[in-house]
DSSP file (Angstrom, degrees, kcal/mol; ACC not computed):
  #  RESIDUE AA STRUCTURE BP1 BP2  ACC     N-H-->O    O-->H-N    N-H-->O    O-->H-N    TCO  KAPPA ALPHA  PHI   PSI    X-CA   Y-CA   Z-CA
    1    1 A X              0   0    0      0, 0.0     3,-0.4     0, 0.0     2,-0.2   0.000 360.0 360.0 360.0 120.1    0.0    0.0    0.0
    2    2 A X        +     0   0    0      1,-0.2     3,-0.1     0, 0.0     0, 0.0  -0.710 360.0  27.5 -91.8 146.0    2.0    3.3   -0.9
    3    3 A X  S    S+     0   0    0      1,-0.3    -1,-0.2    -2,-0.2     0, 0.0  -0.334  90.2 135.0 104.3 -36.7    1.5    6.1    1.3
    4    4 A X        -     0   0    0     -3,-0.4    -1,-0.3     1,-0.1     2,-0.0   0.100  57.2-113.7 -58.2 144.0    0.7    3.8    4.3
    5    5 A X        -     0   0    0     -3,-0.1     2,-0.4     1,-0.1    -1,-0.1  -0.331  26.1-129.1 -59.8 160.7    2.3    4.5    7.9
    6    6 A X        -     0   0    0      2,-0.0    -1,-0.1    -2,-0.0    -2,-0.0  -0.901  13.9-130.7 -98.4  86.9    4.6    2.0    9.2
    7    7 A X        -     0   0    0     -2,-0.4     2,-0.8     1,-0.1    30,-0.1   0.078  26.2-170.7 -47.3 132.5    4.0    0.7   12.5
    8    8 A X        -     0   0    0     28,-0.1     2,-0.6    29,-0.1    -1,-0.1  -0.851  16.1-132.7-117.8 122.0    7.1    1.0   14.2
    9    9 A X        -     0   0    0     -2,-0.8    28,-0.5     1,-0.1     2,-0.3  -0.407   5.7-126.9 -79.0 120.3    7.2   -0.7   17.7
   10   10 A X        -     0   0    0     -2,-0.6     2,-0.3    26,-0.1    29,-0.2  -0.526  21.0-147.5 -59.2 120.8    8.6    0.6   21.3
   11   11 A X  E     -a   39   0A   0     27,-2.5    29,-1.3    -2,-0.3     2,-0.5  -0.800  13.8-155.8 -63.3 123.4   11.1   -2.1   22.7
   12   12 A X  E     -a   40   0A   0     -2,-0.3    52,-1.3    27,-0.2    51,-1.1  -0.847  16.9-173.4-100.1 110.3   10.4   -1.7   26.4
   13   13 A X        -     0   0    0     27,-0.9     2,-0.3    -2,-0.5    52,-0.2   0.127  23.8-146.1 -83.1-159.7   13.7   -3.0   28.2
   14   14 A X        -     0   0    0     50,-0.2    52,-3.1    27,-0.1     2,-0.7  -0.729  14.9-163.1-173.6  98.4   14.4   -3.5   32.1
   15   15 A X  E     -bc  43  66B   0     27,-3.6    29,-0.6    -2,-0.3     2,-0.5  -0.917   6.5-164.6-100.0 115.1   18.3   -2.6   32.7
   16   16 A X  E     +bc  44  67B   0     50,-2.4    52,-3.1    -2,-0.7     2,-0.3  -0.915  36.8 134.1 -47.4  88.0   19.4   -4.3   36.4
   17   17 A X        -     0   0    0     27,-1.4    54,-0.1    -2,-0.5     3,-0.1  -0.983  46.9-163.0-142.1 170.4   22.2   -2.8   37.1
   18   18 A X  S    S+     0   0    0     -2,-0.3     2,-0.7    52,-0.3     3,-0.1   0.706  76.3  81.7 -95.1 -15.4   23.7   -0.8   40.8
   19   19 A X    >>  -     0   0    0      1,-0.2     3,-1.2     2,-0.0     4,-0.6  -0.868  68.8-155.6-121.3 102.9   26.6    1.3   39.1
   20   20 A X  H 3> S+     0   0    0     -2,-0.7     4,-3.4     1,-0.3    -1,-0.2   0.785  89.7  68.5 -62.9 -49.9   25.1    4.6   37.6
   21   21 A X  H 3> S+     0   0    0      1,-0.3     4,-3.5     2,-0.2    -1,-0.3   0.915 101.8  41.1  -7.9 -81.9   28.2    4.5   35.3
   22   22 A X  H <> S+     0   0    0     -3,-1.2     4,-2.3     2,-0.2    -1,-0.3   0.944 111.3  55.4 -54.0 -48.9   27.1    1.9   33.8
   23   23 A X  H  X S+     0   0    0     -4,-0.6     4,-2.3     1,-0.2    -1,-0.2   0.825 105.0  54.1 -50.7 -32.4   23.5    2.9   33.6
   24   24 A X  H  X S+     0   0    0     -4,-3.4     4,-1.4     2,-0.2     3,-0.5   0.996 104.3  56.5 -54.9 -73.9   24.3    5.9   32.0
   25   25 A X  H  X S+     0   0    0     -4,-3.5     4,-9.1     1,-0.2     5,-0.3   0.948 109.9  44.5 -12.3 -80.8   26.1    4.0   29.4
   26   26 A X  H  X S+     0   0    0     -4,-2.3     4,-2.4    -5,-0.3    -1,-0.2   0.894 105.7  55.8 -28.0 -75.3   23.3    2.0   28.6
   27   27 A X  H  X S+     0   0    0     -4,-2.3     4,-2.0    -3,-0.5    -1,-0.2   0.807 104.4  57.0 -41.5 -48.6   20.8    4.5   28.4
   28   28 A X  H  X S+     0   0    0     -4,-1.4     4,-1.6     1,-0.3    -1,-0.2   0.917 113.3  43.5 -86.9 -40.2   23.0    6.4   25.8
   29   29 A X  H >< S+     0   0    0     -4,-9.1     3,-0.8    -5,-0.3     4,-0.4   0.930 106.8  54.6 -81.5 -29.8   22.8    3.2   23.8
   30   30 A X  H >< S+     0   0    0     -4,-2.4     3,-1.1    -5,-0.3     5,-0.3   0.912 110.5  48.1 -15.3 -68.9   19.4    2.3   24.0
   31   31 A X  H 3< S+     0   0    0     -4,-2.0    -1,-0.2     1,-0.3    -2,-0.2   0.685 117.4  39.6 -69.6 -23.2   18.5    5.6   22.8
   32   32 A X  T << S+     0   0    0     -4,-1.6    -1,-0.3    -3,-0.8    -2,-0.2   0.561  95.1 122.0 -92.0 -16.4   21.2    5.5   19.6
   33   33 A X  S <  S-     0   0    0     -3,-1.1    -3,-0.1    -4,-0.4    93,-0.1   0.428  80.2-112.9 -65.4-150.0   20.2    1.8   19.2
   34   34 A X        +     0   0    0      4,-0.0     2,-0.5    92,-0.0    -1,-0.1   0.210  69.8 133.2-118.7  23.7   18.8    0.6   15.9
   35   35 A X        -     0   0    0     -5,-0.3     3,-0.3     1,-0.1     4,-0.1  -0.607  52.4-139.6 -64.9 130.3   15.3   -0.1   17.5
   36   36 A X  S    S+     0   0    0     -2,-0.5    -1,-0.1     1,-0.2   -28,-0.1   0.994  98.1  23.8 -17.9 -89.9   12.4    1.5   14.9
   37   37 A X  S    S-     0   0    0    -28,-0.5    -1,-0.2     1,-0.2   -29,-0.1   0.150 120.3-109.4 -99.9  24.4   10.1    2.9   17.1
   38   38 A X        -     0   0    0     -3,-0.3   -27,-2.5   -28,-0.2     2,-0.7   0.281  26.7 -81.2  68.2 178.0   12.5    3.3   20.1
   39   39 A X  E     -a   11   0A   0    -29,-0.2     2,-1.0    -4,-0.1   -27,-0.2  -0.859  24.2-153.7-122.8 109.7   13.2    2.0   23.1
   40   40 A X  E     -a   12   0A   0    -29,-1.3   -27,-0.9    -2,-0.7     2,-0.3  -0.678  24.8-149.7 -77.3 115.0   11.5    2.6   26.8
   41   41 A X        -     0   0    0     -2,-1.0     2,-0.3   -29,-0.2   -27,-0.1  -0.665  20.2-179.5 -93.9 147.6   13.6    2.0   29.7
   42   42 A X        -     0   0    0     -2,-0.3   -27,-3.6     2,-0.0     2,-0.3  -0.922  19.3-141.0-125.6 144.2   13.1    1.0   32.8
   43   43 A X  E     -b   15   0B   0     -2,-0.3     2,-0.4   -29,-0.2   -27,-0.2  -0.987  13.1-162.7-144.8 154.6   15.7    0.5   35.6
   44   44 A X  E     -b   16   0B   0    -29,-0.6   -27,-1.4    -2,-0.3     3,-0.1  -0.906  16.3-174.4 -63.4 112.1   17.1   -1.4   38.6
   45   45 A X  S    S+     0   0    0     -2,-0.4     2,-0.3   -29,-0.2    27,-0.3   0.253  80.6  14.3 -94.6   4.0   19.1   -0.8   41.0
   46   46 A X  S  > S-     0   0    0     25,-0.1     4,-1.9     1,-0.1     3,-0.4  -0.954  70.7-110.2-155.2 162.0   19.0   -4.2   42.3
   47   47 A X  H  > S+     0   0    0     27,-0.9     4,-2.1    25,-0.5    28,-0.1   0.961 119.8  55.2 -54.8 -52.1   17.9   -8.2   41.5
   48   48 A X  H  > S+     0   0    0     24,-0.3     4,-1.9     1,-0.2    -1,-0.2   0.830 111.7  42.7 -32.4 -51.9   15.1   -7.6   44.3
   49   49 A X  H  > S+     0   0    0     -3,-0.4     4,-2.9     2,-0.2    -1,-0.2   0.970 108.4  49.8 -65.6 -63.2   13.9   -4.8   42.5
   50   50 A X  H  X S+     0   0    0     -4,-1.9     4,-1.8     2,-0.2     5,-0.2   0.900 110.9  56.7 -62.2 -40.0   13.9   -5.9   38.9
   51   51 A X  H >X S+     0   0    0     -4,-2.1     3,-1.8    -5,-0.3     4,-1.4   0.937 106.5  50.0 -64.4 -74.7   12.0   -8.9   40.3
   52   52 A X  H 3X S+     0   0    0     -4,-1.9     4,-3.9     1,-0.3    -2,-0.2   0.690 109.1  50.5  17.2 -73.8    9.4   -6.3   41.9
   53   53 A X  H 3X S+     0   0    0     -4,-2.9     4,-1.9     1,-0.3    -1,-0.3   0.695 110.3  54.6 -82.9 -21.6    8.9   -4.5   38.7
   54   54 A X  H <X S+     0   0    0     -3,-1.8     4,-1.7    -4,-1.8    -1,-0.3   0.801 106.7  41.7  53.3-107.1    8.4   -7.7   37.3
   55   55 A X  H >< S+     0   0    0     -4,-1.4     3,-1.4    -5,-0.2    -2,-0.2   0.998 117.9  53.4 -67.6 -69.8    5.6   -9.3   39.4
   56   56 A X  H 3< S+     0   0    0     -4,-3.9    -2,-0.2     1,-0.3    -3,-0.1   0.919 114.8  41.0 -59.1 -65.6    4.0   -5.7   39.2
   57   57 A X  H 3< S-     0   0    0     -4,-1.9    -1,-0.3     1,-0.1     3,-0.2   0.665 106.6-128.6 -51.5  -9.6    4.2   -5.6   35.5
   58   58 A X    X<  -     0   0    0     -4,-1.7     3,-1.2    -3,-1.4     4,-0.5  -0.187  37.9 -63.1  91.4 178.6    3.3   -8.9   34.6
   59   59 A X  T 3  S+     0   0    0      1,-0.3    30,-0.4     2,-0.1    31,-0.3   0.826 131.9  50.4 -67.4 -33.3    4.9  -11.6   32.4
   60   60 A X  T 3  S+     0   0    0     -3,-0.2    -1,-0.3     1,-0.1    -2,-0.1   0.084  79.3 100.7 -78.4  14.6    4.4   -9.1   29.2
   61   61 A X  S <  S+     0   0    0     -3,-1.2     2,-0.4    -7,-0.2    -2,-0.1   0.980  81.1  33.1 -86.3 -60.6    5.9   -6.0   30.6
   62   62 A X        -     0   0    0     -4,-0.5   -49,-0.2    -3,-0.1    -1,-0.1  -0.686  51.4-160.1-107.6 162.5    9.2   -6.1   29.1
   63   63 A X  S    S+     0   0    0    -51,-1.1    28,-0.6     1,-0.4     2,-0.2   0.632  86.5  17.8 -86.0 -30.2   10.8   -7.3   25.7
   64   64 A X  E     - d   0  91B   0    -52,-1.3     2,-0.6    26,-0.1    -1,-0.4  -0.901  62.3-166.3-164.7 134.9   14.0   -7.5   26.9
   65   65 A X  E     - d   0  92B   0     26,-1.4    28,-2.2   -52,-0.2     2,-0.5  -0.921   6.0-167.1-119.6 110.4   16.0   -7.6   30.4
   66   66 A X  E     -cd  15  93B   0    -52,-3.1   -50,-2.4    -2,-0.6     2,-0.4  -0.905  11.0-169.8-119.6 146.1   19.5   -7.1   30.9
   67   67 A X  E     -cd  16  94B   0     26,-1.0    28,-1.0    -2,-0.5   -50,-0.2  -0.899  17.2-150.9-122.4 106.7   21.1   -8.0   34.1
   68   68 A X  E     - d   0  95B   0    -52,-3.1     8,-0.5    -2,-0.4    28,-0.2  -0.389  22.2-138.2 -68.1 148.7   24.5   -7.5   35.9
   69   69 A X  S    S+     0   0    0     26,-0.7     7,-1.8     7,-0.2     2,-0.4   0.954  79.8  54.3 -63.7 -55.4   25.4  -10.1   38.2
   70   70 A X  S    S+     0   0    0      5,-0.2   -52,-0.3     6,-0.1     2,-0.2  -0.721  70.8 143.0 -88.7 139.1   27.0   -8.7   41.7
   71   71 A X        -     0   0    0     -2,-0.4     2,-0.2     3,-0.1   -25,-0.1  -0.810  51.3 -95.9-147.0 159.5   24.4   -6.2   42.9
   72   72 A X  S    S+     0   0    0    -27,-0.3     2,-3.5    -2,-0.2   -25,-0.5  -0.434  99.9  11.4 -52.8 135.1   23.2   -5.3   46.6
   73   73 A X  S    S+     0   0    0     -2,-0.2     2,-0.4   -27,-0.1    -1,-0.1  -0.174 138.3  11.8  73.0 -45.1   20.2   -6.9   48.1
   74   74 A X  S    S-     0   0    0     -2,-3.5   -27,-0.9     3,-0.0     2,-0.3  -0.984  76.4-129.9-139.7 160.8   19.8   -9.5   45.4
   75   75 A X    >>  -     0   0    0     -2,-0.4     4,-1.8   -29,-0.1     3,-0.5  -0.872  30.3-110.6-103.2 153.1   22.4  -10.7   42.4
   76   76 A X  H 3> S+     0   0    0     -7,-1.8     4,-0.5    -8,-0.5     5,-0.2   0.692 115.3  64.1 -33.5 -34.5   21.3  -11.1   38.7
   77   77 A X  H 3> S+     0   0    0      1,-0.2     4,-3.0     2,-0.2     3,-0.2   0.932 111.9  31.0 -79.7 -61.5   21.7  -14.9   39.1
   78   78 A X  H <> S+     0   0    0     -3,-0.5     4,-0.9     1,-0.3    -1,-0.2   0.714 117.3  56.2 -79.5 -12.9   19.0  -15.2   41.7
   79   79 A X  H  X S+     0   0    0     -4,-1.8     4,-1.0     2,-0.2    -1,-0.3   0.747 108.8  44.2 -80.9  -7.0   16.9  -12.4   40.4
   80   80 A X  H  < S+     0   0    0     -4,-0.5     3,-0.9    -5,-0.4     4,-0.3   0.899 109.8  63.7-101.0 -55.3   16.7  -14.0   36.7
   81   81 A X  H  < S+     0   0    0     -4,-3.0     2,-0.9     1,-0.2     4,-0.2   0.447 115.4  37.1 -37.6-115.1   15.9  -17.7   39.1
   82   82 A X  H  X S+     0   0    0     -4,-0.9     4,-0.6     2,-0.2    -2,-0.3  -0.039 107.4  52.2  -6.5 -34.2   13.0  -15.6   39.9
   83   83 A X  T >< S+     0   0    0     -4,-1.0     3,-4.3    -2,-0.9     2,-2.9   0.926 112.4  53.7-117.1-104.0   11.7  -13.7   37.2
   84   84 A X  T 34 S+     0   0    0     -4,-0.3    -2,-0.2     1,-0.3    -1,-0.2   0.261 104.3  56.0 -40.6   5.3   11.8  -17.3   35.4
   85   85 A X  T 34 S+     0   0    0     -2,-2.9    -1,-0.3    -4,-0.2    -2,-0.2   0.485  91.6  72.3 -94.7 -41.5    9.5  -18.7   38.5
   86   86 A X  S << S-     0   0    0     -3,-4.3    -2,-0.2    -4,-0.6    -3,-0.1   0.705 119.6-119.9 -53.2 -20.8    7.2  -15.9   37.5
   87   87 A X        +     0   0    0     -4,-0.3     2,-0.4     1,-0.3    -3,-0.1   0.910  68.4 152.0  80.5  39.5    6.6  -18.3   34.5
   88   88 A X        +     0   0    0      1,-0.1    -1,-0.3     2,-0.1   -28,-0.1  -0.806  25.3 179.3-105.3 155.2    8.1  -15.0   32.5
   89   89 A X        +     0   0    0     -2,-0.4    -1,-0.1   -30,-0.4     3,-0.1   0.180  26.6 130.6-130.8  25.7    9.7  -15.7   29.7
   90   90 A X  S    S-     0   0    0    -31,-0.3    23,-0.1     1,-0.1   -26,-0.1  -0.451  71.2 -80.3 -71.5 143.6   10.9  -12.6   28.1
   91   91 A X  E     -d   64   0B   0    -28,-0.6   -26,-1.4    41,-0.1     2,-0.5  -0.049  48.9-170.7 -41.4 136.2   14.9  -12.7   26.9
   92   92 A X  E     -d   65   0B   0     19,-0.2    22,-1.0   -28,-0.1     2,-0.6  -0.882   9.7-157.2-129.4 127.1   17.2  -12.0   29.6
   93   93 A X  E     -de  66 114B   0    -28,-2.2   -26,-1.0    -2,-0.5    22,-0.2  -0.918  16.9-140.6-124.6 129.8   21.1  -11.4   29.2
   94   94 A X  E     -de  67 115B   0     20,-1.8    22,-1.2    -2,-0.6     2,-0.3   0.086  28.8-175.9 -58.1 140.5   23.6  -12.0   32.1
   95   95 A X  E     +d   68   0B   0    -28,-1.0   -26,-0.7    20,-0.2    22,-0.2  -0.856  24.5 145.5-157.7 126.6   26.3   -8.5   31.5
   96   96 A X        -     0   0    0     -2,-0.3    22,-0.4   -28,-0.2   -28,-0.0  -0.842  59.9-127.1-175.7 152.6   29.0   -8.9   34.0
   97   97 A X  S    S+     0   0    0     -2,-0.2     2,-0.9    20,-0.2    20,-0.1   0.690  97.8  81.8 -50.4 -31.8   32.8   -8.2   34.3
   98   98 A X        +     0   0    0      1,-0.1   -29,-0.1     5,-0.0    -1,-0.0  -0.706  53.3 156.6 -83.0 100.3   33.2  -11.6   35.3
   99   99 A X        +     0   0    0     -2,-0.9     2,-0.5     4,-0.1    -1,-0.1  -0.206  24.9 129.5-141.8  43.1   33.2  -13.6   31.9
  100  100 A X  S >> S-     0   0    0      1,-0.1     3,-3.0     4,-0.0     4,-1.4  -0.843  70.2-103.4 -90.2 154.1   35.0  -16.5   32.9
  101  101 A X  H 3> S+     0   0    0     -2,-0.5     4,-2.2     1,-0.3    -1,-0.1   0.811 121.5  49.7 -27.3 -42.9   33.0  -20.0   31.9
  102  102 A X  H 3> S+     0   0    0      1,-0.2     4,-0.8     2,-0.2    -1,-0.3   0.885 104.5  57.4 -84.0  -8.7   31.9  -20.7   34.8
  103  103 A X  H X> S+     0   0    0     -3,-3.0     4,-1.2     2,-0.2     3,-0.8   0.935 111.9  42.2 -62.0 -55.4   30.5  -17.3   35.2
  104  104 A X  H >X S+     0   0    0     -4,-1.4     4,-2.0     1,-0.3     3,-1.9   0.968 105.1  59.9 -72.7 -34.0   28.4  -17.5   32.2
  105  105 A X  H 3X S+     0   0    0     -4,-2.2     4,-1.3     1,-0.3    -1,-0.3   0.585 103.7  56.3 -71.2  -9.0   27.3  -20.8   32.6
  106  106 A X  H << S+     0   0    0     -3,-0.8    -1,-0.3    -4,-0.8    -2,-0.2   0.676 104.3  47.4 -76.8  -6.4   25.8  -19.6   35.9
  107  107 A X  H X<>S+     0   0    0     -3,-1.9     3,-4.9    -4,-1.2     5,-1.3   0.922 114.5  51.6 -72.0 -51.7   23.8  -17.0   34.4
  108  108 A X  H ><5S+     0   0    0     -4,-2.0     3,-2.9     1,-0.3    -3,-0.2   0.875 110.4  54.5 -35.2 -60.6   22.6  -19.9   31.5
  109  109 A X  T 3<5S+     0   0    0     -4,-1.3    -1,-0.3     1,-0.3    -2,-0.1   0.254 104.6  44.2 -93.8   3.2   21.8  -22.1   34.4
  110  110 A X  T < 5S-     0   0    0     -3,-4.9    -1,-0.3     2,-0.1    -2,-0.2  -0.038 133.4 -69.5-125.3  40.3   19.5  -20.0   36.3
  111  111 A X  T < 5S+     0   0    0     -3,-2.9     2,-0.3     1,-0.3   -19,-0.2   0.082  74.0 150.5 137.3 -41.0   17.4  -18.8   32.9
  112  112 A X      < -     0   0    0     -5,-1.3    -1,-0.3     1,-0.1    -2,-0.1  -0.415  41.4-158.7-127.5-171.4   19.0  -17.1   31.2
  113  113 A X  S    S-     0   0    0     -2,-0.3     2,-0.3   -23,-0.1   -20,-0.2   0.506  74.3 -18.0-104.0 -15.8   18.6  -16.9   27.8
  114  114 A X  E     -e   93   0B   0    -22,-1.0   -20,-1.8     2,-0.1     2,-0.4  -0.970  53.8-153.2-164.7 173.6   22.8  -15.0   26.4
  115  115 A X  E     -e   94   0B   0     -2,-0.3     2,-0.3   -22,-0.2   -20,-0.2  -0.990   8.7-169.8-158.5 152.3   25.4  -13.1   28.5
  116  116 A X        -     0   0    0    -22,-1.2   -20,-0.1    -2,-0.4     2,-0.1  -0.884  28.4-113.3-145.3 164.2   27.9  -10.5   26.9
  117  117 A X        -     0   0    0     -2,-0.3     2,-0.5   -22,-0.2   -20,-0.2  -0.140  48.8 -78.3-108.7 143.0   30.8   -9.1   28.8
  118  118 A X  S    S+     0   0    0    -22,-0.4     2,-0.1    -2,-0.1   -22,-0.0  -0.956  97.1  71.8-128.9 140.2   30.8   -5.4   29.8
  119  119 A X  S    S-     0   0    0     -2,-0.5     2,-0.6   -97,-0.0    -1,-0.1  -0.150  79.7-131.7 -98.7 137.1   31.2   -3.0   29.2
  120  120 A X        -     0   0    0     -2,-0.1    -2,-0.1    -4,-0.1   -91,-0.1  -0.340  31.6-169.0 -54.6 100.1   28.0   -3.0   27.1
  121  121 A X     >  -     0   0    0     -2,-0.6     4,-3.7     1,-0.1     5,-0.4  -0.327  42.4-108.7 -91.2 168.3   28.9   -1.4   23.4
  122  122 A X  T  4 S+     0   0    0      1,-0.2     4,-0.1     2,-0.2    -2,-0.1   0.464 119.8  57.8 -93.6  25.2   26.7   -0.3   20.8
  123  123 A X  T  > S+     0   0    0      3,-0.1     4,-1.2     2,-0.1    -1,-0.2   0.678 111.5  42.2 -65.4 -50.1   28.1   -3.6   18.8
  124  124 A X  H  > S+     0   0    0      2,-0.2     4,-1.2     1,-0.2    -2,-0.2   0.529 111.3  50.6 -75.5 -11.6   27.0   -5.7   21.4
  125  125 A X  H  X S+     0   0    0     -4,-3.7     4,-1.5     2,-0.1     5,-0.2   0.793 108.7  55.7-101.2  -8.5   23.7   -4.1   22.1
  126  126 A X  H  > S+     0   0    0     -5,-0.4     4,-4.0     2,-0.2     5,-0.2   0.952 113.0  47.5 -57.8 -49.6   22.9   -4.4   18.2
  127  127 A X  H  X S+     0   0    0     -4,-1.2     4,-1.9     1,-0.3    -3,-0.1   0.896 106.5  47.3 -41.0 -74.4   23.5   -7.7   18.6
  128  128 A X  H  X S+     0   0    0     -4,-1.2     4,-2.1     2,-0.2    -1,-0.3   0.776 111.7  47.4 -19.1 -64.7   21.9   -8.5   21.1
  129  129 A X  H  X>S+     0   0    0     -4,-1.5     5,-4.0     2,-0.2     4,-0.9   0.805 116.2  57.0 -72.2 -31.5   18.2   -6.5   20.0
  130  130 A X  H ><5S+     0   0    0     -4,-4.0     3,-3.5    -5,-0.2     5,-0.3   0.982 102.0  58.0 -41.8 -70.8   19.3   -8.7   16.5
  131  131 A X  H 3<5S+     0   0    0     -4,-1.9    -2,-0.2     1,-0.3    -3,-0.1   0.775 113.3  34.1  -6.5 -85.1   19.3  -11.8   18.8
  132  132 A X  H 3<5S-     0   0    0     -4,-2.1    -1,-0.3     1,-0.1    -2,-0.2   0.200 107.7-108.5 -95.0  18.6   16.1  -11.5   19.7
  133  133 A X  T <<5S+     0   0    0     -3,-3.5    -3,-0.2    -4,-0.9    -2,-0.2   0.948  87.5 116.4  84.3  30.6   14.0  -10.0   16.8
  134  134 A X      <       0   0    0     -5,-4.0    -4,-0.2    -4,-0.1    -1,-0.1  -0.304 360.0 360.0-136.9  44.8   13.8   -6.4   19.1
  135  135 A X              0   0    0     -6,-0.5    -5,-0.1    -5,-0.3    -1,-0.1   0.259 360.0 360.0-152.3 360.0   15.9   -4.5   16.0
């Protein structure tokens, strides 16, 4: 149909992380990424939290969750064990300094779904929104 709009769809994401640094980061790529109809963020300052927002929002709230491991009050590892108890199944990828095998293979093994290595770049967050059909 010529002339017709093109829905373009909001990604809504859920970034878990404690170190503003980093959030900042994030945020700056979100917002350059390669998403159509852009991206609404949400954040966590902790695994406790993200679970929270979570359970309030329901199993559809977000498209996509990225999670650091070491946090305060809860870690990525046990919040993403949670989230996935929620019966949620939206992507989630493990981001942590820590990128030795066994590291990732504990994020894999409580849910979720990819892990990249920080610092998060806008190569690895293309990637990533590729991944999962959210670019």
């Amino acid at each position: 149909m010529a002339g017709a709009a093109v829905q373009r769809r909001v990604v809504r994401v859920l970034l878990v992380e404690d170190e503003e640094i980093h959030r900042v980061l994030a945020r700056a790529l979100l917002k350059s990424s390669a998403v159509g109809g852009g991206v609404e963020l949400d954040e966590a300052g902790n695994g406790a939290e993200a679970v929270r927002r979570v359970r309030e929002g329901g199993a559809g709230a977000y498209d996509l969750i990225i999670t650091d491991r070491q946090m305060p009050v809860m870690d990525g590892h046990e919040a993403t064990r949670q989230i996935r108890a929620l019966g949620v199944t939206t992507p989630i990828v493990g981001l942590s300094s820590d990128c030795r095998p066994l590291d990732v293979d504990a994020f894999l093994e409580a849910g979720a779904d990819d892990f990249t290595p920080k610092p998060l770049s806008k190569e690895k967050l293309n990637h990533i929104l590729a991944k999962f059909n959210l670019a």
